[in-house]
VOLOGU-503254 format. One line per 10 residues: number of its first residue (from 1); their letters; for each residue x, y, z of N, C-alpha, C. Coordinates in steps of 0.1 Angstrom, whole numbers. Atoms other than C-alpha are relative to their C-alpha. Example, Ala and Ser with C-alpha at 12.3 -4.5 7.8 and 13.67 -1.06 7.14 Angstrom:
BEGIN
1	as	9 -12 0 123 -45 78 9 12 0 ~ -9 -11 0 137 -11 71 -8 11 8
! end
This chain:
BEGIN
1	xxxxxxxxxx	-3 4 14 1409 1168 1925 -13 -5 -7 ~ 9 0 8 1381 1168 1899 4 -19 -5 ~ -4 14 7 1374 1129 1886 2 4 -14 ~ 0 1 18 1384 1123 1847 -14 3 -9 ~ 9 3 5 1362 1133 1823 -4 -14 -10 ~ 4 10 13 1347 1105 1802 -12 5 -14 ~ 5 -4 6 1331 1104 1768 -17 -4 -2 ~ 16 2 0 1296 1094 1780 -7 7 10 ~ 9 -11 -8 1270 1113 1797 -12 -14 13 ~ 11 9 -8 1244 1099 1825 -12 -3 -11
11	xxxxxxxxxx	9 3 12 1220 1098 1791 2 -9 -9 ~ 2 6 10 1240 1075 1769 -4 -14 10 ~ 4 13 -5 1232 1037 1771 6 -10 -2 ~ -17 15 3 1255 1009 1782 -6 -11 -9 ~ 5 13 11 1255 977 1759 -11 -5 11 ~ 11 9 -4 1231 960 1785 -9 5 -4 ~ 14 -6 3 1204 987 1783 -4 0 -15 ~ 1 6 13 1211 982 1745 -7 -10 -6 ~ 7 13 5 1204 949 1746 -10 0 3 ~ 11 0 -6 1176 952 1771 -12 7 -10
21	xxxxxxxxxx	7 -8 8 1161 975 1741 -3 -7 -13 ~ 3 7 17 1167 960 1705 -3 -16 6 ~ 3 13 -3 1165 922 1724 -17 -5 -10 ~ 16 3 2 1123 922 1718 6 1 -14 ~ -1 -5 16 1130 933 1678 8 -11 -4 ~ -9 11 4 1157 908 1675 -5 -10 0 ~ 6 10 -7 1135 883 1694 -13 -9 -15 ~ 12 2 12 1107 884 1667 5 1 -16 ~ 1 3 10 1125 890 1637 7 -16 -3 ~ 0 19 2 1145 853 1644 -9 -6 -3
31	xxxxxxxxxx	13 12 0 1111 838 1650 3 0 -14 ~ 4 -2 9 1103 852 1618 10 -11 -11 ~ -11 7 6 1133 836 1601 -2 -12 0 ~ 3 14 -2 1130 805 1614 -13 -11 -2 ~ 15 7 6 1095 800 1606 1 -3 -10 ~ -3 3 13 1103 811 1570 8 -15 -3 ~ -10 12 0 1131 784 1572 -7 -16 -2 ~ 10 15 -5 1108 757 1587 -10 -4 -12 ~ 8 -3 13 1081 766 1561 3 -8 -10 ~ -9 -2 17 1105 765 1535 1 -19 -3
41	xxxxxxxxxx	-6 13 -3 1117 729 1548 -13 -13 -4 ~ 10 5 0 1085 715 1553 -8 -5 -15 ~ 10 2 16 1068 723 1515 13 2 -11 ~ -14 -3 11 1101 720 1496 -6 -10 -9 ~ 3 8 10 1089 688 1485 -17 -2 -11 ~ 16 3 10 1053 695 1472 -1 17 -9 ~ 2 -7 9 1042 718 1443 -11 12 2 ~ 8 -8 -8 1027 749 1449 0 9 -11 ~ 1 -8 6 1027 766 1415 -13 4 -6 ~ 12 -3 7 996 783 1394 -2 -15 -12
51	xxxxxxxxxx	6 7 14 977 759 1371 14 -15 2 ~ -7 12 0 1002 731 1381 -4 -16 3 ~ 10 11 -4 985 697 1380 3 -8 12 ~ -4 4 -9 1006 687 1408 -5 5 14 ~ -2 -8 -13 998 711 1432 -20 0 5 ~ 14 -4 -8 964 711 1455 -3 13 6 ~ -1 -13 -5 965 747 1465 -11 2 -10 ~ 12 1 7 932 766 1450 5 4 -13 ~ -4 -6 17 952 779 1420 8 -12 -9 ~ -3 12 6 967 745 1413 -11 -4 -8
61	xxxxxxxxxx	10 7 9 951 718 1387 -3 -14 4 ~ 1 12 -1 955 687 1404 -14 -6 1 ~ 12 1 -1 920 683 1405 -7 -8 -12 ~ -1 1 17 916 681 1368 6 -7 -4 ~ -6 14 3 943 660 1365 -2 -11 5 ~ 8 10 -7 933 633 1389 -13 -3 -11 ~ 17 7 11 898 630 1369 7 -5 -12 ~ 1 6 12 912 629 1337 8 -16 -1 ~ -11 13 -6 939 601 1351 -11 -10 2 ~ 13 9 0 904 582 1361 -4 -5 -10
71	xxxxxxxxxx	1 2 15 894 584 1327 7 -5 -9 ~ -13 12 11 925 563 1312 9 11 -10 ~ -12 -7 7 940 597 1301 14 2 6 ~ -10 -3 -9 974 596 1308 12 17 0 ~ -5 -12 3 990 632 1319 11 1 5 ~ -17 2 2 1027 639 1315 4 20 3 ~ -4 -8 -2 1038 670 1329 14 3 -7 ~ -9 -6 7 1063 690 1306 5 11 5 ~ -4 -13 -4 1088 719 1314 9 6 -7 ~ -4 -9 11 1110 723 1282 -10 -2 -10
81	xxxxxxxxxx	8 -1 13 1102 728 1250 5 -15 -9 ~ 1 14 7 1121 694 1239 -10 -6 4 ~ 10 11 -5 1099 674 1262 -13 3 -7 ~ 16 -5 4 1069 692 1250 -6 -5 -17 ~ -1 6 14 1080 685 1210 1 -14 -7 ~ -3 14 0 1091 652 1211 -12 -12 6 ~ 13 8 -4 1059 639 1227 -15 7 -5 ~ 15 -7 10 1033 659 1209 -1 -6 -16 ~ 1 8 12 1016 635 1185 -16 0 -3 ~ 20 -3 0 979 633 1170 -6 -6 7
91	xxxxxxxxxx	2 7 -12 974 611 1201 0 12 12 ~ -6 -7 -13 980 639 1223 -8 13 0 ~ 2 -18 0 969 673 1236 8 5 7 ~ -14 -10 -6 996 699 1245 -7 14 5 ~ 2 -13 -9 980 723 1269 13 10 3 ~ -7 -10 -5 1002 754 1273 -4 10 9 ~ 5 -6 -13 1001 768 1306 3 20 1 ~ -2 -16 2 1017 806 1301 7 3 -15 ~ -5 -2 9 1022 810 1264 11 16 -5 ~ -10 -5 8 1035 842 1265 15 4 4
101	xxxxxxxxxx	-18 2 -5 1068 833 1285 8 -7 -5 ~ -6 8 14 1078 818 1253 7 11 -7 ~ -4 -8 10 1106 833 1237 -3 2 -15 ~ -2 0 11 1107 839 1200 1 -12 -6 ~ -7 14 5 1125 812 1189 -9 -13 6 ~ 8 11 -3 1103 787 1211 -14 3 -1 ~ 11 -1 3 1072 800 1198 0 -5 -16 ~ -2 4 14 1083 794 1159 -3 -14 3 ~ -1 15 2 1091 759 1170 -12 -3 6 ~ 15 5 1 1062 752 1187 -11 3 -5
111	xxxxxxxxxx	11 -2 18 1042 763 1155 0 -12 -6 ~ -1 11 9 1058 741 1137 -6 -17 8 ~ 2 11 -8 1053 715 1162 -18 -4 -4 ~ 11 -2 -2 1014 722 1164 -6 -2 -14 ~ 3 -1 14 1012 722 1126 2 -14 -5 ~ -1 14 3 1029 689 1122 -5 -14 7 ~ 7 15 -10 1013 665 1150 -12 -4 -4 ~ 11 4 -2 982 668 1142 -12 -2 12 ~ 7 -2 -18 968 669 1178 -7 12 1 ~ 10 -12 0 950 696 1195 11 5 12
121	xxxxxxxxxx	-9 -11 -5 969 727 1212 -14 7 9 ~ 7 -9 -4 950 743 1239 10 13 7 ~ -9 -11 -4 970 777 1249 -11 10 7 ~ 8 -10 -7 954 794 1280 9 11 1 ~ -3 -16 0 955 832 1285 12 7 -9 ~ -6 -1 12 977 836 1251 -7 17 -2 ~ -2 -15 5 983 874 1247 5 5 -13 ~ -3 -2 8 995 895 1223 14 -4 -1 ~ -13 1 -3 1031 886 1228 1 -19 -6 ~ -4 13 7 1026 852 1215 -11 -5 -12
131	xxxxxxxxxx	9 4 8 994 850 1195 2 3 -18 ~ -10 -4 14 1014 865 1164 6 -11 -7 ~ -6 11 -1 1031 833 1165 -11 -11 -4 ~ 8 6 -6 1011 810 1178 -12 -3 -7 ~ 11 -3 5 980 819 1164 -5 9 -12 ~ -1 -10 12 984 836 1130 -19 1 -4 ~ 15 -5 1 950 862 1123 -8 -2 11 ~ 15 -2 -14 935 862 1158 5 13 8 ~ -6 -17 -3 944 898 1176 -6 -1 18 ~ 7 3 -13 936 903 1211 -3 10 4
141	xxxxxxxxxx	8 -13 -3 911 930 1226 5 0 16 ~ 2 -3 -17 914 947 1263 -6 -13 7 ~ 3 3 -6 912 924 1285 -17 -3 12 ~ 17 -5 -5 874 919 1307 9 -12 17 ~ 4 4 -11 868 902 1340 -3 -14 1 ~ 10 13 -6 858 865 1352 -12 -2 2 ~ 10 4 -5 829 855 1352 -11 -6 -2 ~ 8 12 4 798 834 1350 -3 6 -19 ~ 6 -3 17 792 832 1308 -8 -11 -7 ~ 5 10 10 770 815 1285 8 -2 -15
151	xxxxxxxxxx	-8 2 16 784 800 1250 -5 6 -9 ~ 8 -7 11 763 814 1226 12 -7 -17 ~ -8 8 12 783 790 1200 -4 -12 -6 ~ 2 14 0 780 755 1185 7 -10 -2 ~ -9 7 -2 811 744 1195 -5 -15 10 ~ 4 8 -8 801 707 1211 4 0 15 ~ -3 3 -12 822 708 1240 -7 15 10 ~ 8 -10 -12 806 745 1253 -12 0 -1 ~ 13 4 -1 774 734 1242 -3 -10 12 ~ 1 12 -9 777 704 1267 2 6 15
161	xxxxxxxxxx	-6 -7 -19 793 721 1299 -10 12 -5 ~ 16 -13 -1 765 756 1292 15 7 5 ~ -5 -16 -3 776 789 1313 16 -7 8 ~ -17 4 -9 816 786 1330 4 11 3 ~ -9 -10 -9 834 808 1348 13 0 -14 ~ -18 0 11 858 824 1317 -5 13 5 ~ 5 -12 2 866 857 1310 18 7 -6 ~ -15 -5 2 903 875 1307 5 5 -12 ~ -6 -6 12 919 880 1271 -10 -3 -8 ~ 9 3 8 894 885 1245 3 3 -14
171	xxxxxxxxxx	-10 3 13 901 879 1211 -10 7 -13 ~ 4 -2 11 892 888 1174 9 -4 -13 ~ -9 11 12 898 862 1141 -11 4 -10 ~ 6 8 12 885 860 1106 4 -11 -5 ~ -2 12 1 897 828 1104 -10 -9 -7 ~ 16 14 4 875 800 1083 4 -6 7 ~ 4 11 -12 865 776 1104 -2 5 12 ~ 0 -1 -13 873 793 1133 -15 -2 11 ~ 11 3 -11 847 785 1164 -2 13 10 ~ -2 -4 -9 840 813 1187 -12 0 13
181	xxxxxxxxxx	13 5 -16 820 812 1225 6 8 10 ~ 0 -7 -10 817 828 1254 4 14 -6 ~ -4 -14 6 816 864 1240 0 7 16 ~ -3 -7 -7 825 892 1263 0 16 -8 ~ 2 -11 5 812 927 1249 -1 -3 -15 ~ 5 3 14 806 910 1212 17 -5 -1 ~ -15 5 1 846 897 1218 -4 -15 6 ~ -2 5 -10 850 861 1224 9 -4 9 ~ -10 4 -6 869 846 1252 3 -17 -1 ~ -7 12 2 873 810 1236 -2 1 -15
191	xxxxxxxxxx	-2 2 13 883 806 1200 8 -17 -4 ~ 0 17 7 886 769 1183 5 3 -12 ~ -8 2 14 910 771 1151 4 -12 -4 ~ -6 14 8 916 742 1127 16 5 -1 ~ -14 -3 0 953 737 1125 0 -8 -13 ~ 2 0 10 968 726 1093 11 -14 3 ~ -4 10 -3 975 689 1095 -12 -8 8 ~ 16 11 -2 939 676 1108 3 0 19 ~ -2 -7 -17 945 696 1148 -7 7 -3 ~ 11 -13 -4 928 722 1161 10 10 11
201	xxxxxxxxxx	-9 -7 -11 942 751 1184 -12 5 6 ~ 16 -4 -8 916 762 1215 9 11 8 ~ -2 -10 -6 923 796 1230 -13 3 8 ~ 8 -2 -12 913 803 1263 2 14 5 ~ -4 -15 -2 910 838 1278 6 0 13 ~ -14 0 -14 922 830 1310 -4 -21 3 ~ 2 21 1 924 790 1326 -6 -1 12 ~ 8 5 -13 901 796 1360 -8 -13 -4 ~ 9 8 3 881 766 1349 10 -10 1 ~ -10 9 -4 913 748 1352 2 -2 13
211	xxxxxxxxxx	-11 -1 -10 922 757 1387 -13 -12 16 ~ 9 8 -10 909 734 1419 -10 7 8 ~ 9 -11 -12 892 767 1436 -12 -3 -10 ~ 18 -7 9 862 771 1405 -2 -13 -8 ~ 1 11 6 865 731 1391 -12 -6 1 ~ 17 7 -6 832 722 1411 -13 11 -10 ~ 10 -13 -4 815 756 1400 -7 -2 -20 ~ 6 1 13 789 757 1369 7 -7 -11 ~ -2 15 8 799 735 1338 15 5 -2 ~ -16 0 -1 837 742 1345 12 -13 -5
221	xxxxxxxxxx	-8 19 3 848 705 1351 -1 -6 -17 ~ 8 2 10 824 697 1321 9 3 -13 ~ -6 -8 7 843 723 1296 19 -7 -1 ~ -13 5 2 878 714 1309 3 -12 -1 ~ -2 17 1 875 675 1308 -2 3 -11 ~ 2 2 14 865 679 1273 11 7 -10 ~ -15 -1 6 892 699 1263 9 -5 1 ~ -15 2 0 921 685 1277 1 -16 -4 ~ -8 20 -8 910 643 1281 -9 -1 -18 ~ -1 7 13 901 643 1239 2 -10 -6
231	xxxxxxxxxx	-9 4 7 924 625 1230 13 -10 12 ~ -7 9 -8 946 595 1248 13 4 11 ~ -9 -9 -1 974 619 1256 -3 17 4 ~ -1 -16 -3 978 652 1277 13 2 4 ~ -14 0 -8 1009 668 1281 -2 16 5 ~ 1 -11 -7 1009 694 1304 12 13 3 ~ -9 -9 5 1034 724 1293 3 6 10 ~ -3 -9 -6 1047 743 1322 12 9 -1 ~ -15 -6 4 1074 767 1304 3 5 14 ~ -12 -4 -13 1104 777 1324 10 10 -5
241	xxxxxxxxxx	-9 -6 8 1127 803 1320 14 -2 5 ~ -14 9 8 1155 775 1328 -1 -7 -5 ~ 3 4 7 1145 763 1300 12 1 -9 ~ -13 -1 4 1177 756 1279 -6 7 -15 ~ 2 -12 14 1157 770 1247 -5 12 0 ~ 1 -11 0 1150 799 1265 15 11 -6 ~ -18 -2 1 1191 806 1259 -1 16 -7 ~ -5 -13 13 1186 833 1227 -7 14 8 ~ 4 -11 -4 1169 856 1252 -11 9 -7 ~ 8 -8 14 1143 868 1220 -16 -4 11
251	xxxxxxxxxx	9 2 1 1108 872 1235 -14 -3 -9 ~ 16 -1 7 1070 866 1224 0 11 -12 ~ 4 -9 12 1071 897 1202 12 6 -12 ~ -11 -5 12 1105 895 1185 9 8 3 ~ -12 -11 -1 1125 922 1201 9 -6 12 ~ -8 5 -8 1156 913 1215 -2 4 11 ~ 2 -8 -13 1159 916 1251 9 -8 13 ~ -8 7 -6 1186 906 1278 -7 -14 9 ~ 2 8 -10 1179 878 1301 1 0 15 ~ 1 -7 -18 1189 894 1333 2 16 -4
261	xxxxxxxxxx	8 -15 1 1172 926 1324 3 5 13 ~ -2 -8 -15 1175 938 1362 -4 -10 7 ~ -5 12 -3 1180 920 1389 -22 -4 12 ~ 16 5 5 1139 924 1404 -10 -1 -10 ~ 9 8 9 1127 910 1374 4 -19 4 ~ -8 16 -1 1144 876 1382 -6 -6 15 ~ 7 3 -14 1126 877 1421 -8 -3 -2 ~ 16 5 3 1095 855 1425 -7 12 3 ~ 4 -14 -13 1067 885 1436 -6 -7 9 ~ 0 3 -19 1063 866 1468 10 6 8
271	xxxxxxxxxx	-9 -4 -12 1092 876 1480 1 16 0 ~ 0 -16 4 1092 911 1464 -13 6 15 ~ 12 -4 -8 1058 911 1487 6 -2 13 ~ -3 4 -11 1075 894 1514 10 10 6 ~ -10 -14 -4 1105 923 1515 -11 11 4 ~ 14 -16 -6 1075 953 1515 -4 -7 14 ~ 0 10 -15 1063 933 1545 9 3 12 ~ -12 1 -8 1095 930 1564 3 16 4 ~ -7 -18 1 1104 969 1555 -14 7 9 ~ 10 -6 -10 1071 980 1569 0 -2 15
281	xxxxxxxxxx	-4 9 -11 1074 957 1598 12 7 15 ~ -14 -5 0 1110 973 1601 -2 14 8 ~ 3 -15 0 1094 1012 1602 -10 0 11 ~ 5 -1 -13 1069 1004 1627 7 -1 14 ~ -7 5 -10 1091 987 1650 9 14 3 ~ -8 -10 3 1114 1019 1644 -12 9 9 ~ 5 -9 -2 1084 1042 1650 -5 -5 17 ~ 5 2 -15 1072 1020 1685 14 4 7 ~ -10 1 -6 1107 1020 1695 7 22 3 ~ -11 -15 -3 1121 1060 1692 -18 6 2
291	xxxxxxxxxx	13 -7 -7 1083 1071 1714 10 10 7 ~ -10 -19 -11 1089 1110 1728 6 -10 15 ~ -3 7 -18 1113 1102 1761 -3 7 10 ~ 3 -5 -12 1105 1109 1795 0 11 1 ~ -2 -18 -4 1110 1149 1814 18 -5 2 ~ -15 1 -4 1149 1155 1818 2 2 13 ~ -3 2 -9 1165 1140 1840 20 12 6 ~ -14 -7 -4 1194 1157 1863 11 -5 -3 ~ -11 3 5 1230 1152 1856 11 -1 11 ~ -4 0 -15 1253 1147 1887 17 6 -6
301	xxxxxxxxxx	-13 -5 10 1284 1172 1876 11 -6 11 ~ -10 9 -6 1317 1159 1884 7 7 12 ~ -3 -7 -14 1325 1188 1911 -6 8 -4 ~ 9 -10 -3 1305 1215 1925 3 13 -1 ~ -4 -15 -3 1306 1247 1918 -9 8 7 ~ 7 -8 -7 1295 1273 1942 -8 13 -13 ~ 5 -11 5 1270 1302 1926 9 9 0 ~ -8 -9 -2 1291 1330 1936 12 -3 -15 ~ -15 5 6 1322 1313 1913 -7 4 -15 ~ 7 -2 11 1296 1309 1882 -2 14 -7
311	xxxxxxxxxx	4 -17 4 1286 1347 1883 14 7 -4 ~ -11 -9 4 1321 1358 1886 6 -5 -13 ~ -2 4 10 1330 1336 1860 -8 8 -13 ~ 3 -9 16 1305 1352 1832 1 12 5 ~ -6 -13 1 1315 1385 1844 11 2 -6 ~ -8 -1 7 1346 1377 1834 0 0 -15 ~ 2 4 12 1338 1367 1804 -7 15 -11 ~ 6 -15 1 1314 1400 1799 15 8 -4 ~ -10 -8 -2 1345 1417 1808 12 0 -17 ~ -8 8 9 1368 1399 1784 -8 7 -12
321	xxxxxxxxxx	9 -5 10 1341 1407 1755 0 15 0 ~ -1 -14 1 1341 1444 1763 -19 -1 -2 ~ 17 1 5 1298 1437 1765 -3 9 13 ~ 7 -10 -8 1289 1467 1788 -17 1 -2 ~ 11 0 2 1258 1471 1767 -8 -15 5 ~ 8 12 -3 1250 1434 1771 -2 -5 13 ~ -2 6 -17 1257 1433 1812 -11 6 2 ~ 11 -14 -5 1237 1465 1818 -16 -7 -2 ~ 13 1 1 1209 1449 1796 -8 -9 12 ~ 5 10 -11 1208 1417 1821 -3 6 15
331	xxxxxxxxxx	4 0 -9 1211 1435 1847 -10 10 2 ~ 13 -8 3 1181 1458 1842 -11 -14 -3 ~ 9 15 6 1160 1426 1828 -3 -4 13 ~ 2 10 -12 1166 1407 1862 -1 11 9 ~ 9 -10 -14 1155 1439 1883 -14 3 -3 ~ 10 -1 -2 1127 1446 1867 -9 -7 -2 ~ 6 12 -3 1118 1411 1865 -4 -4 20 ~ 3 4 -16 1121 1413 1904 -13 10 4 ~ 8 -13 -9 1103 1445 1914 -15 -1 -6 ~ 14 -4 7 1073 1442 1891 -12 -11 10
341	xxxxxxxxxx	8 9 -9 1057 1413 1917 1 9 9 ~ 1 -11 -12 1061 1440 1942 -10 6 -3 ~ 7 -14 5 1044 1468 1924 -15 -1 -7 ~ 16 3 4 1013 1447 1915 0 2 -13 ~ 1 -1 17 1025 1447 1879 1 -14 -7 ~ 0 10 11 1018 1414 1856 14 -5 -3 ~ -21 11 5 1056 1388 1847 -5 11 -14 ~ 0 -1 13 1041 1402 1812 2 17 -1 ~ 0 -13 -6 1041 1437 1820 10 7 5 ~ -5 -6 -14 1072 1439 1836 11 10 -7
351	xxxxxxxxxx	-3 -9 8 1092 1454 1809 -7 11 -11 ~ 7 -6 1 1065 1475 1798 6 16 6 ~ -1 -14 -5 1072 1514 1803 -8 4 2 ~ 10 -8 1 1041 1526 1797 -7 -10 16 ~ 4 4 -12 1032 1503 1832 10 -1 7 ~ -6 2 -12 1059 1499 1852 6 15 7 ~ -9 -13 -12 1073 1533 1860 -11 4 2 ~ 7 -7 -10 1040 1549 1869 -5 -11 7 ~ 1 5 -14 1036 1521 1893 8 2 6 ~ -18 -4 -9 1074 1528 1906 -4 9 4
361	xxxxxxxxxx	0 -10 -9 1065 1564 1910 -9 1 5 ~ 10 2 -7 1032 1557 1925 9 -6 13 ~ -11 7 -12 1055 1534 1949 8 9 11 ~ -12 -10 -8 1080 1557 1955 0 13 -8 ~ 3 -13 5 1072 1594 1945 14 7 3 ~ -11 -5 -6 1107 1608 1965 13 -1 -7 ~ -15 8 2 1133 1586 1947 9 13 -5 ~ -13 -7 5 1168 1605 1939 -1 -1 -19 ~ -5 1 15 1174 1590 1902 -11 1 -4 ~ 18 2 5 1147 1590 1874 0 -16 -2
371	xxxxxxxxxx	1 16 10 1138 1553 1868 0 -3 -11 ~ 0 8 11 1133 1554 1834 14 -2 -8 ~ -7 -4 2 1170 1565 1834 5 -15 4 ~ -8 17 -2 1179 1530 1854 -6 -9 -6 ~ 4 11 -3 1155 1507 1846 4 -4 -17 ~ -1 0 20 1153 1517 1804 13 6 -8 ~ -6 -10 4 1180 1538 1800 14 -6 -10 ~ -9 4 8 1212 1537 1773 12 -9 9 ~ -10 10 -5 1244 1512 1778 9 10 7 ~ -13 -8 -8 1274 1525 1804 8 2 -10
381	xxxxxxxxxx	-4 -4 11 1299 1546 1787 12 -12 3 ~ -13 9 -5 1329 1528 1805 -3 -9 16 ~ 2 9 -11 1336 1503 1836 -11 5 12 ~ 3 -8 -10 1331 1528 1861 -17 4 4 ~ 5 -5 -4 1300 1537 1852 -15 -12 -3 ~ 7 16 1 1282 1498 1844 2 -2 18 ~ 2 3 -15 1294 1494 1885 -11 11 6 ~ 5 -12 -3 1278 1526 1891 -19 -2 0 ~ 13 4 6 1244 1515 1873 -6 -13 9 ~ 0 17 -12 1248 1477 1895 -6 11 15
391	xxxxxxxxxx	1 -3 -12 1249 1500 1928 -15 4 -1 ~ 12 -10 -3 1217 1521 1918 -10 -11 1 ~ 10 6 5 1198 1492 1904 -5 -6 19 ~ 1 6 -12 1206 1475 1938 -7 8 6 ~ 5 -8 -5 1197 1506 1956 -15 1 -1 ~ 13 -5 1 1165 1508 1941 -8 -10 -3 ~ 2 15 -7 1154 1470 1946 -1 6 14 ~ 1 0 -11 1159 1477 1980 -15 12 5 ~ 10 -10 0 1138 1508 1981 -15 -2 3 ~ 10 8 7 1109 1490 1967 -3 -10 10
401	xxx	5 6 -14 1111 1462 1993 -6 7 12 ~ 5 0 -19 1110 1480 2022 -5 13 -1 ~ 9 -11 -2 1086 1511 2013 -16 -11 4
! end
């Protein structure tokens, strides 16, 4: 009695070998997890944003702020737009950190704001998207590079600090009064506007001169102490967009526009980076893990069949089919696959006519039948005469051995 078949083969792989496989992959992306976690746990409580005076990272400002704090200026970190209005007075400077992630609506107001305090407004890297606002008659050119500049102005404060590390949005005003310094292709990248109320507004083209990495580097410190510690009062703007007057969804240049626009616009791009990462991570692991497998292995069948059983089996099957032409062909194929190592003829060669039968009748010059009749010849008409063709072929195999 034959055992049951089952629906697995000696090839698939039980849950252990499973595990014994994805285990490593699993093993490392936990870590991975748990590090993130830890990480996460660890710097929850400290500040790690751009230009954030809190944060000591090299793109933080704390650097800047600390000095000016030395100097008896006191600095007040802001993150709406009330906080930012309500404490902006001609005592004060109101640095704005990303002006143009200022909707609409909180760009008008803080116009108005900037217009009525009297204070001084410094708004770094101020694009086109808010300088409309913001900055009525200054336009903004292509973009340039970082890097070391001289003032070429006679604005006091970039007279005093010399060359700085600017560069980024570059501007163009006919403004009276206006101040411009640090040119960049005949564009400058800092502009000094009178504001209308006895302020001033200072556009920056970008704020490296703010950040703790370039604070030490050429008259950087120099430039940004003099902008920001003016005046008794710094309030340090860091718009947000949970900002409750972000609400009307209207950006920088007036056209409406949803608020959950799609759902990666709303992802920090750390993490956007940190998914590409993982996905790659992912595809490697995929690519080390499915390497070409071993030679095939045997298969241990569930009972034995004898040879003998097999052959008569596809005969029957032949039979069944009515395939005379297709027996006859195999069995011509597999003789003169045999005889041709005999006859000193080439495996490649062995169905060859034009070589194998005058080696045959070189072999055997006497034979009864013609060979090219057995070896090439057309399919049997009926049963009789397919057995008939089996007996010769045999016959003439044997021939061949034992001449």
């Amino acid at each position: 009695m034959s055992r049951p078949r089952t629906s697995t083969t000696s090839t698939s792989l039980a849950p252990r070998q499973l595990w014994a496989r994805a285990r490593g992959v699993l093993v490392v992306l936990a870590l991975l997890l748990i590090g993130g976690l830890v990480l996460a746990t660890v710097r929850s409580a400290d500040h790690h944003g751009h230009l954030d005076p809190r944060s000591a990272d090299p793109n933080g400002s704390r650097a800047v702020a600390e000095i000016l704090k030395a100097q008896g200026v006191t600095v007040q970190v802001v993150t709406t737009l009330d906080e930012a209005t309500t404490a902006a007075d001609a005592d004060s400077t109101l640095l704005v950190t990303t002006p143009d992630l200022l909707t609409g609506h909180q760009q008008s107001v803080l116009r108005q704001t900037m217009t009525a305090s009297g204070g001084r407004t410094v708004l770094a890297g101020a694009g086109a998207a808010s300088l409309g606002t913001l900055a009525p008659g200054v336009t903004t050119e292509p973009s340039t590079s970082v890097k070391v500049r001289e003032p070429h102005c006679a604005l006091p404060a970039a007279v005093r600090a010399g060359s700085v590390d600017i560069g980024g949005e570059r501007y163009t005003t006919d403004t009276d009064g206006a101040t411009t310094c640090y040119p960049a292709d005949d564009r400058p990248t800092l502009v000094a506007l009178p504001t209308p109320g006895g302020g001033d507004t200072v556009l920056l083209g970008s704020a490296d001169i703010l950040t703790n990495e370039r604070l030490d580097e050429q008259g950087n410190a120099s430039l940004a102490l003099q902008l920001l510690g003016s005046r008794p009062h710094l309030l340090w703007y860091l718009p947000s967009l949970t900002d409750p007057s972000a609400a009307d969804g209207t950006p920088g240049n007036g056209t409406p526009e949803s608020t959950t626009d799609s759902f990666f616009s709303l992802v920090p791009p750390g993490w956007l980076w940190g998914t590409l990462q993982l996905a790659l991570a992912a595809v490697l692991a995929a690519i080390w893990r499915g390497r070409r497998l071993g030679p095939l292995v045997t298969e241990p069948l569930p009972v034995a069949i004898r040879a003998s059983e097999a052959t008569e089996g596809r005969a029957r099957l032949y039979r069944k089919a009515d395939a005379r032409d297709r027996a006859a062909a195999v069995l011509r194929t597999a003789t003169r696959t045999r005889i041709a190592p005999l006859l000193g003829v080439a495996a490649q060669d062995a169905h060859s006519t034009e070589t194998l039968l005058p080696a045959l009748s070189t072999r055997l010059p006497g034979t009864g039948a013609d060979p090219r009749d057995l070896l090439f010849g057309p399919a049997p008409a009926d049963d009789a005469a397919l057995i008939r063709l089996a007996d010769q072929l045999d016959a003439l195999e044997r021939e061949v051995r034992t001449s």
